[in-house]
C-alpha positions in Angstrom: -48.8 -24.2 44.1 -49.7 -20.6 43.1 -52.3 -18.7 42.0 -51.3 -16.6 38.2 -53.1 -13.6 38.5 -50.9 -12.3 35.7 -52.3 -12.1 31.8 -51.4 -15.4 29.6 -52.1 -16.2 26.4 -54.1 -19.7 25.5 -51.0 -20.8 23.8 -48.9 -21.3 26.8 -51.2 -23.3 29.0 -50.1 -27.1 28.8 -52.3 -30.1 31.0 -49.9 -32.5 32.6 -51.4 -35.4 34.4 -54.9 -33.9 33.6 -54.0 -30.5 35.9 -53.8 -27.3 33.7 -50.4 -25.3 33.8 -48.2 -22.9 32.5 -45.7 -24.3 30.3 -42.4 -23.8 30.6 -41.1 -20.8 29.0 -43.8 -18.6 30.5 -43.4 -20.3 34.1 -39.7 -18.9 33.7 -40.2 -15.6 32.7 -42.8 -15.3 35.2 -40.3 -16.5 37.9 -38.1 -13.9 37.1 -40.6 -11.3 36.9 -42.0 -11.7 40.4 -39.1 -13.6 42.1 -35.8 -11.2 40.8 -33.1 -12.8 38.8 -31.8 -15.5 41.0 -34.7 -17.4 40.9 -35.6 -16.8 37.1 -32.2 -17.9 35.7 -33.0 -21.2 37.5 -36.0 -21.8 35.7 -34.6 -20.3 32.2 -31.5 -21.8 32.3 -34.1 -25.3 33.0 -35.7 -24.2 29.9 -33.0 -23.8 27.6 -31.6 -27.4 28.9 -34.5 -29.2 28.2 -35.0 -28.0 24.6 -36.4 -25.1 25.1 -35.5 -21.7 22.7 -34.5 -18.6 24.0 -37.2 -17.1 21.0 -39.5 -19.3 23.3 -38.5 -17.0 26.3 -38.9 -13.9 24.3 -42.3 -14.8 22.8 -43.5 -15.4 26.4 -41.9 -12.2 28.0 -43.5 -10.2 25.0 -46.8 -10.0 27.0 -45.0 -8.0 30.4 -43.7 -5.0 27.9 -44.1 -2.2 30.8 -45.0 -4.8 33.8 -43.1 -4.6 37.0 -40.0 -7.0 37.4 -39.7 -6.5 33.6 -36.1 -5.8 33.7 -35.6 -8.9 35.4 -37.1 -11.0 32.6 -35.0 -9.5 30.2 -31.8 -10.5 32.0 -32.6 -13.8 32.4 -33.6 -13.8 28.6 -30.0 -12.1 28.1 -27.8 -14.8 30.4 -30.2 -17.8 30.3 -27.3 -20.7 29.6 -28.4 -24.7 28.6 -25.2 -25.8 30.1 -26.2 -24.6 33.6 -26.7 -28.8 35.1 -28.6 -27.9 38.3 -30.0 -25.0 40.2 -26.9 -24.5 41.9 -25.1 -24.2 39.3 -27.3 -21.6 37.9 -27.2 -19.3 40.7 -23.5 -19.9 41.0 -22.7 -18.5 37.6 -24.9 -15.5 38.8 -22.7 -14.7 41.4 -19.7 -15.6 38.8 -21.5 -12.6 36.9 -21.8 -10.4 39.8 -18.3 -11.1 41.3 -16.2 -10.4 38.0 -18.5 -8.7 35.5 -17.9 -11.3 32.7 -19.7 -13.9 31.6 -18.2 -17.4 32.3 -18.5 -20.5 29.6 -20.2 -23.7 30.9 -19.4 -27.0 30.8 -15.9 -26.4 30.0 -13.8 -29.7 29.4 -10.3 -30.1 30.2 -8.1 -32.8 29.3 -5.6 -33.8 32.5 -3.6 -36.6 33.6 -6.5 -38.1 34.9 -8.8 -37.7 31.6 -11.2 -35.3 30.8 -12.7 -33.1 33.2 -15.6 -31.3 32.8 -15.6 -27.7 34.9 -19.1 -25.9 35.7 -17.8 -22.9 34.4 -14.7 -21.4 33.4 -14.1 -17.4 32.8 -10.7 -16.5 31.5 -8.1 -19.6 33.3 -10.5 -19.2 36.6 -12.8 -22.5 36.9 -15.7 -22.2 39.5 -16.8 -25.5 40.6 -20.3 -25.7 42.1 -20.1 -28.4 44.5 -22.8 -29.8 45.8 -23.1 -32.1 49.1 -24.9 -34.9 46.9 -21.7 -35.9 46.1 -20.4 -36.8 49.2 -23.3 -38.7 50.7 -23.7 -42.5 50.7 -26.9 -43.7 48.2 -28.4 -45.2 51.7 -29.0 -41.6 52.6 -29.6 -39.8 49.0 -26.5 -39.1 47.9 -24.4 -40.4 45.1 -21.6 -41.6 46.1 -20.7 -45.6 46.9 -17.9 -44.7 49.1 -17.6 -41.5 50.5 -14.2 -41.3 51.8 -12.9 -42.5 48.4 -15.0 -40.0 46.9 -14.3 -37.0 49.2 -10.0 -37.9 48.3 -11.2 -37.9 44.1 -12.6 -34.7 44.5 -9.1 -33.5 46.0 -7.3 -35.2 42.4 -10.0 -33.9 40.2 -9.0 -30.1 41.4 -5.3 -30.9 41.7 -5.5 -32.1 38.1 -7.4 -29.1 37.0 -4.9 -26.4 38.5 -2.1 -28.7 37.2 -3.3 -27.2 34.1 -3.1 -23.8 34.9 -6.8 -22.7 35.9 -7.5 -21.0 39.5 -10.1 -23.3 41.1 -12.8 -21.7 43.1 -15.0 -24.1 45.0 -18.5 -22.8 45.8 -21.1 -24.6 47.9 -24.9 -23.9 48.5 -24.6 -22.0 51.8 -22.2 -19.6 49.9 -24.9 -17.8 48.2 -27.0 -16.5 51.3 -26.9 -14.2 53.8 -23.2 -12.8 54.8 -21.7 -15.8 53.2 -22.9 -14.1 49.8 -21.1 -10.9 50.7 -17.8 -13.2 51.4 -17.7 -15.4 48.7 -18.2 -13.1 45.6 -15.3 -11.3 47.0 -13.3 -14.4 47.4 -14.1 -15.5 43.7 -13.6 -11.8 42.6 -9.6 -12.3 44.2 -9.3 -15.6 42.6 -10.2 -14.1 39.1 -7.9 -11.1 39.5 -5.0 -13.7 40.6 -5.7 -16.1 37.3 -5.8 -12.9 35.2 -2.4 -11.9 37.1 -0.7 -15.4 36.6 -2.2 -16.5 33.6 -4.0 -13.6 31.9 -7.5 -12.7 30.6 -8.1 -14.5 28.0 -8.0 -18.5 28.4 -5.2 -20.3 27.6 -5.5 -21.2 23.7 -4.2 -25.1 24.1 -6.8 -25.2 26.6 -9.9 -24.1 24.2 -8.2 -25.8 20.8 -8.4 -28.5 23.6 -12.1 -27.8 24.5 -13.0 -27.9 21.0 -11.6 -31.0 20.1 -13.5 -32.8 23.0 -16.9 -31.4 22.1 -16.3 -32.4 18.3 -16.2 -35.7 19.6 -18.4 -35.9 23.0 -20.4 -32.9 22.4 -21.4 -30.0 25.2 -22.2 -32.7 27.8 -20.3 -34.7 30.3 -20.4 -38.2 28.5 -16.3 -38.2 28.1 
């Protein structure tokens, strides 16, 4: 819990469970303000996915005109996305940005041999996956998964089936975006993006987003196919 010693207007406190707070547009802009980017795209990507407006961002950011951090703010304003799923996938599509300059398209279905898959986030014919550990752990300890060894080999035939397609496939884990492991991996998605734009070219394969559209017209922007 913290202490906002920052100016607010009336309009953007909120009670939940009889506790005054700041609701969420101004809790994300403040984030990024005082926390740097990283942090605030997490909280305004959150925003955007649970209903929220990006005017709703700009309104509370409108206050900080001059304030330290502001810079900050405004970027997550400019890149805030609704189809970032989780935190990880939030800061993974920061790196995306940081890696290759470009901004990369979320939840990005693609129809394979195996049915539709949905990617995190594709830019050009490079799909980053932001693969989380959840995935792999049993229920009894947290996780999601029934069986683990059976879902450890469907992971290996979901990306198999997504190359088969003709997208690069960079994997990129929690631990990736710390520390020297940072430094190493936006320089390993940076190669991969250089080697689908080689391959494949810049742009993404047009079957792929007549594809994409025809699969939102019918599921819409979320992974319910």
């Amino acid at each position: 819990m913290g202490r906002h010693l920052a100016r607010f207007g009336a309009a953007q406190v909120i009670e939940k469970d009889g506790l005054r707070a700041l609701n969420h547009a101004r809790t994300g802009v403040g984030m990024a303000r005082t926390h740097g980017v990283r942090s605030g795209l997490v909280v305004c990507d959150a925003v955007l996915r649970t209903g929220g407006r990006r005017a709703d961002l700009e309104a509370a950011a409108a206050i900080m005109e001059n304030w330290p951090g502001r810079t900050h703010v405004a970027t997550c304003i400019e890149l805030a996305d609704p189809g970032a799923e989780t935190a990880l996938e939030s800061v993974t599509r920061e790196l995306v940005i940081e890696a290759v300059g470009r901004r990369p398209e979320t939840q990005f279905p693609v129809r394979t041999d195996r049915g539709i898959v949905w990617c995190d986030m594709v830019v050009g014919n490079h799909a980053v996956e932001a693969d989380g550990r959840v995935k792999l752990r049993h229920r009894d300890r947290g996780g999601v998964a029934d069986d683990v060894e059976n879902a450890a080999w469907e992971a290996k035939l979901r990306e198999r089936a997504i190359r088969d397609r003709g997208l690069v496939v960079s994997p990129v884990v929690w631990a990736d975006h710390w520390n020297e492991r940072r430094v190493a991996t936006v320089e390993r998605v940076r190669r991969a993006q250089a080697e689908a734009d080689r391959v494949y070219g810049r742009e993404t394969n047009p079957e792929l987003l007549r594809e994409a559209e025809e699969i939102r017209r019918v599921h819409g922007d979320r992974k319910t196919a």
